[in-house]
N, C-alpha and C positions, 0 to 999 in steps of 0.2 A: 903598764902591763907587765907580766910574768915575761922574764926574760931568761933564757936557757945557754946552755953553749951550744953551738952549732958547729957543722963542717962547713966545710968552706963552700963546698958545690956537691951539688946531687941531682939526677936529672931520671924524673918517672914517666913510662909511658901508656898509653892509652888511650881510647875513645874520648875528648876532650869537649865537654860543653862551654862552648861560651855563650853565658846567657846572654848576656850586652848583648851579641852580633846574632842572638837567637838559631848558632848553627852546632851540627856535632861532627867532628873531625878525626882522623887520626894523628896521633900528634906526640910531641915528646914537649916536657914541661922543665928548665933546666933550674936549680933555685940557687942561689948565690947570698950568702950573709942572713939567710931569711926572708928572702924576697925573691921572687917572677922575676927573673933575669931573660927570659925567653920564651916564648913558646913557640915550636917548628910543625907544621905540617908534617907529616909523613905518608909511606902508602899503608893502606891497611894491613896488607900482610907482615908490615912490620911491631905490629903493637900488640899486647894482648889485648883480650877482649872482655873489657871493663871500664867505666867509665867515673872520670875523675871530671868532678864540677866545684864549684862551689861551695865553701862552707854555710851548714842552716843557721839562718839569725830567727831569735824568736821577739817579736816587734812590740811584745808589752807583758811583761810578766812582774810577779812578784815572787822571788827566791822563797823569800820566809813561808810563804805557804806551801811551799815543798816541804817543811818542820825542818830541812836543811843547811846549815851553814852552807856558803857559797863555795868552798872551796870543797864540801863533800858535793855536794849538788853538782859539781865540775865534773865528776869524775862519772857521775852517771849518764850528764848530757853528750860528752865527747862523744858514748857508743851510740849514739844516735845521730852522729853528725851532726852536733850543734858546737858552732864555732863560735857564740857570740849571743847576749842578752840585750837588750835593752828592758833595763830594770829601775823599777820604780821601788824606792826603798821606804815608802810610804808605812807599811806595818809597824817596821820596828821604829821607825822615826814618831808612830802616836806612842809608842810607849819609852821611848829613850832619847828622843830629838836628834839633835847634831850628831853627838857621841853613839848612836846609833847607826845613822849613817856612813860614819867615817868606818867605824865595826865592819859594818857589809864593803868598804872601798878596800880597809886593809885587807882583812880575810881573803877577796876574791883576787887579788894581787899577789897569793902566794903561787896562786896555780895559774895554766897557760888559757884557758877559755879568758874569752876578750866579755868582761860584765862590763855593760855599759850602762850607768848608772845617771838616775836624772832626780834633779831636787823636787822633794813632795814640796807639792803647792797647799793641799788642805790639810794639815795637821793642825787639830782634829777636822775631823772634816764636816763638821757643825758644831754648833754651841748648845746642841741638845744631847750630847751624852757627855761624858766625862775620860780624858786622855790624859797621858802621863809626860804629854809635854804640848808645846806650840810653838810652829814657825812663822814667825811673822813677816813682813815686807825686808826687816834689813835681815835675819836670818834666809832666807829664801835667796833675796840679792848675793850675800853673801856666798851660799852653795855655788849660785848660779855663775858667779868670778872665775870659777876653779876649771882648770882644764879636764879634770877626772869628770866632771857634771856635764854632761851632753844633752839635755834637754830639760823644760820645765813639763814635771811628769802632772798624768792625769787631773785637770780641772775641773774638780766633784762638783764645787757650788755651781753649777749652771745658773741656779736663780742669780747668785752674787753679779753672774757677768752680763744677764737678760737686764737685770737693773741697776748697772753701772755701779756695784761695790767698789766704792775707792781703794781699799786694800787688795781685793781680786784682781782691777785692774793694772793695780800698781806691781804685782806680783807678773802680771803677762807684758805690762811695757818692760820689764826688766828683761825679759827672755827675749822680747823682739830686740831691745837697743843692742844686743849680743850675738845676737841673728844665731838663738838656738831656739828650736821648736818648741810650740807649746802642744801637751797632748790635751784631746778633751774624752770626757767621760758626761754623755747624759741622753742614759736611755729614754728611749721614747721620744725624745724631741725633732719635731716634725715642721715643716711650712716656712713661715717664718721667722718662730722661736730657732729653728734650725742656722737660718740664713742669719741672724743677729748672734748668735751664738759664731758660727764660723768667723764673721768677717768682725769680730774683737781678734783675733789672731790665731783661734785654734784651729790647728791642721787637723786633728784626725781623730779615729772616735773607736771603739772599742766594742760597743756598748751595745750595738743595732740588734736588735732579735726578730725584727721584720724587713719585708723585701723594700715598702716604701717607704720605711725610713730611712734605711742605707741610701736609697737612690736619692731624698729629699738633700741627705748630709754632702753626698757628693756635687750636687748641682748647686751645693753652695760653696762647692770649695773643697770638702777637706777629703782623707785620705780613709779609707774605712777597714780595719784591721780584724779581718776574721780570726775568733775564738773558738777555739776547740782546746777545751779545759776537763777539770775534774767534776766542776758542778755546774760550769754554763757551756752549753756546746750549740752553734750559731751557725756552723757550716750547712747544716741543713737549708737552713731558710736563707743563705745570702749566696748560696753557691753556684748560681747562674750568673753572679756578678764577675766569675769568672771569662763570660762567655761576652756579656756587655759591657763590662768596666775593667778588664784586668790591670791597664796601669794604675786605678788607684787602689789598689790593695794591696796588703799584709796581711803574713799570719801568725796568730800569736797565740797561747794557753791562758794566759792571764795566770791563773792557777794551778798547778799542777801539783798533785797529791804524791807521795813517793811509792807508791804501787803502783800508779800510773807512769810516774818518770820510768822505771824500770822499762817496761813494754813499749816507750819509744816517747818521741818528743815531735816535733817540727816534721821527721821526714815522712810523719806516719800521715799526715795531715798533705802534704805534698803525693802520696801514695793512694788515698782516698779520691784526692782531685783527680788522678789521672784513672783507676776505677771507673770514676762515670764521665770518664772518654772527655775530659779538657784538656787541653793542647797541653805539652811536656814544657816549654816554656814560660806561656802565662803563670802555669804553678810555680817554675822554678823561680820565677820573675817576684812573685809575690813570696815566696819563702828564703829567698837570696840576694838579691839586687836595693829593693824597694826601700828594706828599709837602711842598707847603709851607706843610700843614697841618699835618703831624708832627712838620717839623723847626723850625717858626715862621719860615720862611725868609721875606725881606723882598722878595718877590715878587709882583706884581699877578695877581687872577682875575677881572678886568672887573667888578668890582663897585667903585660910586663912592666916594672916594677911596682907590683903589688905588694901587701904583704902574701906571703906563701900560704893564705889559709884555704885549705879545699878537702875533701870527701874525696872516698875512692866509692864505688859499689861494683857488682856484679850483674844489678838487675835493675831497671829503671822503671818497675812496676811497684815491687816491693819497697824498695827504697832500705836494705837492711843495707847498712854500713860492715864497713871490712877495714878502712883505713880514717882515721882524723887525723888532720897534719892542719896546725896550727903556727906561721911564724918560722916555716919550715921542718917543721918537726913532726912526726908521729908523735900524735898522742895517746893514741887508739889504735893498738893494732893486734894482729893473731891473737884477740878475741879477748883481750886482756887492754886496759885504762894505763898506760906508760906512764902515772907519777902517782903519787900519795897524796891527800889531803891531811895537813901535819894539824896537832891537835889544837883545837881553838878554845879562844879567850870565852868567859862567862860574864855577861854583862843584863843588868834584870832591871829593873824595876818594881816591887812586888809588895804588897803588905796582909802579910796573912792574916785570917780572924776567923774564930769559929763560926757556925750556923747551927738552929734547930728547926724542926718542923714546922713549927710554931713562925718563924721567919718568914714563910709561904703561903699564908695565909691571904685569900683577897676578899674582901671586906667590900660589900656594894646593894645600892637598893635598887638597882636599874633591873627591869626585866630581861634584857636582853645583853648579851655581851660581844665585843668586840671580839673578833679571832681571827687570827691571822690563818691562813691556807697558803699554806706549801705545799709549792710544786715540784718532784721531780726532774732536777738538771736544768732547774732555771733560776737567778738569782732572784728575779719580779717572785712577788707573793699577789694573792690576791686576799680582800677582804670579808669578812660575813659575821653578819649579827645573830645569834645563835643564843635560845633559848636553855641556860644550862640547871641544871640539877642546885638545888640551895640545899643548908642546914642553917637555919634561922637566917641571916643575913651571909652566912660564908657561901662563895660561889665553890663545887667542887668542879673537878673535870669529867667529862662525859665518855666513859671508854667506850661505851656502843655506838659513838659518833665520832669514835678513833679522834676526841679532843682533848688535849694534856694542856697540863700546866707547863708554864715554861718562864723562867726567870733570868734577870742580868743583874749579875750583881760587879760592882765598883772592885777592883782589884789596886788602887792607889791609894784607897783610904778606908777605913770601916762605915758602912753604911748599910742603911737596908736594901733590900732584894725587891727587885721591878719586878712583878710580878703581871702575868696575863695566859692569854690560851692561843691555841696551837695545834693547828688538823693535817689529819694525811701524814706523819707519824711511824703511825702501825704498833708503840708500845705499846703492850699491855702491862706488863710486870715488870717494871725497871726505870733505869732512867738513862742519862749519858749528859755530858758535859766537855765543856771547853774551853779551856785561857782563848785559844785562834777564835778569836770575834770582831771579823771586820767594821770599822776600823779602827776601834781604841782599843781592840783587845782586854774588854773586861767578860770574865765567867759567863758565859754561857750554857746553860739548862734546860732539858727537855725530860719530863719521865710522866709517871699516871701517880705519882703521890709523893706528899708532901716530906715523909718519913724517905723515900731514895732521893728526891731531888738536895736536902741537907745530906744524904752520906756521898754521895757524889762532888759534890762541891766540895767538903771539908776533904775529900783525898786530892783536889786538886790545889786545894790551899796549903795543906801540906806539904806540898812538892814545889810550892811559887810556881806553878805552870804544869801543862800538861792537858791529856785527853784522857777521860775516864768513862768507865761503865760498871754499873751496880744493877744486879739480877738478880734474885732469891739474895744467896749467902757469898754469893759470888761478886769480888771487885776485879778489876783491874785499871791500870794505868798506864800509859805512856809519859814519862816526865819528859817535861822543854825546860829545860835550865837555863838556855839561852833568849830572854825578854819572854818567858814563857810562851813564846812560837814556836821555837826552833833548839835543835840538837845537834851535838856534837858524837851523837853515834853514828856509825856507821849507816848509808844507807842500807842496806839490806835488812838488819837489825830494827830499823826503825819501819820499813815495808811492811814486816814480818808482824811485829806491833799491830800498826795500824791496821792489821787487815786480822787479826783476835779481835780487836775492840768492834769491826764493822761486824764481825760474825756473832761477835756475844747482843750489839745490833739487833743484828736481824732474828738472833733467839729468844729475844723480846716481842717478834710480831714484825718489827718495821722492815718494810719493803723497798725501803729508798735505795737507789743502788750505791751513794754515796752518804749516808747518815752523816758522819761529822763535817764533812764537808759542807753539807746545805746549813748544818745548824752555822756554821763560821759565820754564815751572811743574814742568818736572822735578825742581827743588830747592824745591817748595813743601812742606813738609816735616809743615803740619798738614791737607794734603790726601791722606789714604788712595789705595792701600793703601802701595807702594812708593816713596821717592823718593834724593836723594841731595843731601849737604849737602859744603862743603867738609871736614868731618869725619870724613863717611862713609856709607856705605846705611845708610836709615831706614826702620822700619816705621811708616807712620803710623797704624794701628790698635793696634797694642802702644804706641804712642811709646818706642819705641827701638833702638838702630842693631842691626844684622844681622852676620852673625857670617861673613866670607864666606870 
C-alpha cells in the first residue's frame, strides 16, 4: 500500500464507535507510526460531538466501471468514507490479462485508499464470445501466489462448478490450499444447485435479486453481499436480511458509474439502512467489519494496534463525511481530497476497422424473432418472441414496439457484427454505443437504424474505446484510452461527459435512468435470460446461443 510520512503521534477525540463491541463511547483515539496506539474512554463533556468509526469497505466492486483509473477513482471514494475496495479486476483482465491486472495493483499503489484486489477466475468468462485474453489454472495460481491478490474473485461459471469442470475446480482448490476466499457470482441459483454450488468452496454471492434466494445461499453457507450500484440495485428485496441475517452480509456497488461515485458510495447505502429503522450496528457491521474480516484485508477497526483507518462525521443518519484518515493520516478533509491522482500509464488492446449500414443487416425466414427485453436497474433480461416488420427476407426493427436493433461487434479482430433486437429502449431517432461490455468488452450497440448504428460505432472505433451517441446531426463521445473502459481524466470531467451522453439519451425517447449502463450488461452472457455476445444471441439459462 501507499505509504506517506507521518508524525509521530496524534491523538482525535470524539463519539467512538466500536463496531466489534457494538457500543459508542466517548473517547480519545491516540495514533502512533500509523497505527491505534490506544483508545481511552472519557467523560462526555470532554469530547466534541461527532463521531469517528470505521472506515467504509466496499466488499465487491469493479474500479473500471467507474471509466476510472484507480488512483482517480481514490480521490472520489475517500469523500465518502471509503477506506478500502475489494476489487475484482476481471474487466480489464478480458481485455489485457496479467499486464492488466498488475496496471490496476500499480496505479492503485500510488495513492493511500487500501484496493484490494483478487485474481479473476473467469477470463473470458465463457467460450461463447470472444476476449482479448485468458487466465488459465497456472495464470490464476500464479496471481493467487502474490501477497497483493487477497481472494479468488467472482466464480461466473456456476455451471463449470455444478459439473465438476476440472479447470474450475482446479482454479478454487488453488484458493483453498492458500486459505484465501473464493467469491461466487450465480444469480438465481436456488435448493440444491445453491448448496453444491456453496460447499465446492464459495463463500459468498453478490448476485441474489430475491428474498429466497439469499436465504437458500445463506443456509448453505455462504456470505451474501448486498448491491446497491448504478444499474443493479438489490437493497430493496434483501433488506430485511438485515433484521434476520445480519452477520452474514456485505455491502457492496459492484458497479458504480462516476456520477454516481460523485453523490456518495458505501456510506449512502449504510444511511438508507438506518432510514428504515435497522439497528446502527448491524449496518455498520456489514459495511465495516464483515468484510475485512473475511477477506483478512489489512485494514484498521479502531481497536489498538490497528491500522489508523477510520471516518470522522457529524451525523449518524446522513452518514456525510467531514474527515478520511487512512494509515493515520487525513486524507479527506475541510472538504477537500489531501493528495493528487498523478497521471497514468495508457495500456489497450484495440483493433479498429470501419462498418456500414449494410453490416447490420439481419437476414431470416423465421416468423418470429427472438428479443431480448430490458429491464430497468436490473442486470436479468427477460425473453420474447415477437412478430417483426420484413422487407423481403430483411427483419427491420419495430419502433412502435419500442424494438431496436442492437449489435456486438469483436473489438480484437475485424469481424462482422452480431446482430439481434432489443425492447424497452425508448430510442426513436438515434443510437448509442459502447467499448464497456461486460465481460470481453467488445462494442456494444443499440439505436432504430441501421445508417446511426454504423455512425456510432465507427466514432467509437476511432477513438479504440469509448461511449458514444448519434441523434439527427449530432455526435458525441467520451473517449477510454485506457483498455477502452476507463480514463485518465479527471473525474469530474468525465461525470460531466457521461451525463451529456445519458441526456442526448434520453433526447432520443429512452427512459432508462441509466442507458449506458444497462447496455454494458447486454453482452453479459452468464446473466440470464437473453443476451448477445460477439458471436451471437445467447440463452443464458440453457447456456447457449439462439437459433435466430
Amino acid at each position: 500500500m501507499h505509504k506517506s510520512e507521518r508524525d509521530t503521534s496524534r491523538t482525535l477525540r470524539g463519539i467512538i464507535a466500536d463496531v466489534k463491541n457494538r457500543t459508542l463511547f466517548p473517547g480519545e483515539i491516540r495514533i502512533e507510526d500509523g497505527k491505534i496506539a490506544e483508545v481511552k474512554r472519557l467523560k462526555e463533556q470532554d469530547v466534541p460531538q461527532r463521531f469517528i468509526l470505521p472506515g467504509f469497505v466496499d466488499a465487491h466492486i469493479h474500479i473500471e466501471s467507474s471509466m476510472l483509473v484507480p488512483s482517480a477513482f481514490a480521490r472520489i471514494a475517500v469523500q465518502h468514507g471509503t477506506v478500502a475496495t475489494v476489487s475484482d479486476p476481471h474487466e480489464i483482465a478480458n481485455v489485457c490479462g496479467i499486464e492488466g491486472v498488475n496496471f490496476m495493483i500499480t496505479d492503485g499503489n500510488k495513492v493511500p485508499l487500501k484496493f484490494c484486489f483478487g485474481a479473476p477466475s473467469c477470463v473470458p468468462a465463457t467460450a461463447f464470445e470472444t476476449a482479448g485474453a485468458t487466465l488459465g489454472v497456472a495464470e490464476v495460481e500464479e496471481l493467487l501466489t502474490r501477497d497483493d491478490i487477497y481472494y479468488l474473485a467472482e466464480m461466473m461459471n456456476w455451471p463449470g462448478v455444478l459439473h465438476s469442470d476440472p479447470e474450475v475446480l482446479a482454479k478454487i482448490a488453488s484458493a483453498n490450499c492458500l486459505e484465501k476466499p473464493v467469491d461466487g457470482h450465480a444469480p438465481g441459483l436456488k435448493g440444491d444447485m445453491a448448496k453444491t454450488y456453496a460447499s465446492a468452496g464459495i463463500s459468498t454471492d453478490h448476485e441474489c435479486f430475491t428474498l429466497d434466494e439469499a436465504l437458500d445461499k445463506i443456509k448453505a453457507g455462504m456470505k451474501i453481499i448486498i448491491r446497491e450500484g448504478s444499474a443493479a440495485r438489490n437493497y430493496e428485496a434483501l433488506k430485511s436480511l438485515l433484521l434476520s441475517h445480519p452477520s452474514s452480509l456485505m455491502f457492496c456497488s459492484d458497479d458504480k458509474h462516476p456520477d454516481d461515485l460523485l453523490k456518495g458510495h458505501i456510506n449512502k447505502l449504510v444511511s438508507k439502512a438506518i432510514a428504515d429503522g435497522f439497528e446502527l450496528f448491524d449496518a455498520l457491521y456489514a459495511a465495516c467489519v464483515a468484510p475485512v474480516e473475511h477477506y483478512n484485508l489489512p485494514v484498521g477497526l479502531l481497536q489498538p494496534g490497528d491500522p489508523a483507518d477510520f471516518v470522522i462525521t457529524e451525523n449518524l443518519e446522513t452518514f456525510d463525511i467531514s474527515e478520511t484518515w487512512i494509515d493515520g493520516e487525513a486524507v479527506f478533509s475541510n472538504g477537500n481530497t489531501q493528495f493528487e491522482a498523478p497521471e497514468a500509464d495508457v495500456i489497450n488492446n484495440f483493433t479498429s476497422y470501419s462498418v456500414n449500414p449494410e453490416d447490420f443487416i439481419l437476414r431470416s425466414d423465421k416468423a418470429q424473432q427472438p428479443v431480448i427485453v430490458a429491464l430497468d436497474g436490473e442486470l436479468i433480461t427477460q425473453k420474447e418472441y415477437i412478430t417483426l416488420p420484413k422487407k423481403d427476407d430483411v427483419v427491420l426493427p419495430d419502433l412502435e414496439k419500442d424494438v431496436l436493433k442492437m449489435a456486438v461487434l469483436n473489438r480484437y479482430e475485424i469481424a462482422e457484427p452480431a446482430v439481434a433486437f432489443i425492447r424497452n429502449f425508448g430510442i426513436r431517432d438515434g443510437a448509442i454505443a459502447s467499448s464497456v461490455g461486460h465481460d470481453c468488452h467488445n462494442i456494444i450497440a443499440v439505436g432504430s437504424s441501421d445508417e446511426y448504428l454504423s455512425r456510432v460505432v465507427n466514432l467509437i472505433m476511432a477513438k479504440k474505446g469509448g461511449m458514444a451517441a448519434v441523434h439527427g446531426e449530432s455526435e458525441k463521445i467520451l473517449p477510454l484510452p485506457v483498455a477502452g473502459i476507463m480514463t485518465n481524466a479527471r473525474p469530474e470531467v468525465v461525470a460531466k461527459g457521461y451525463e451529456e451522453l445519458t441526456e442526448m439519451a434520453r433526447n432520443m425517447g429512452s427512459g432508462m435512468k441509466a442507458p449506458f449502463m444497462l447496455i454494458s450488461f447486454m453482452a453479459l452472457l452468464v446473466i440470464p435470460a437473453l443476451k448477445l455476445s460477439d458471436k451471437g444471441l445467447f440463452d443464458g439459462e440453457k447456456f447457449c446461443f439462439v437459433d435466430q
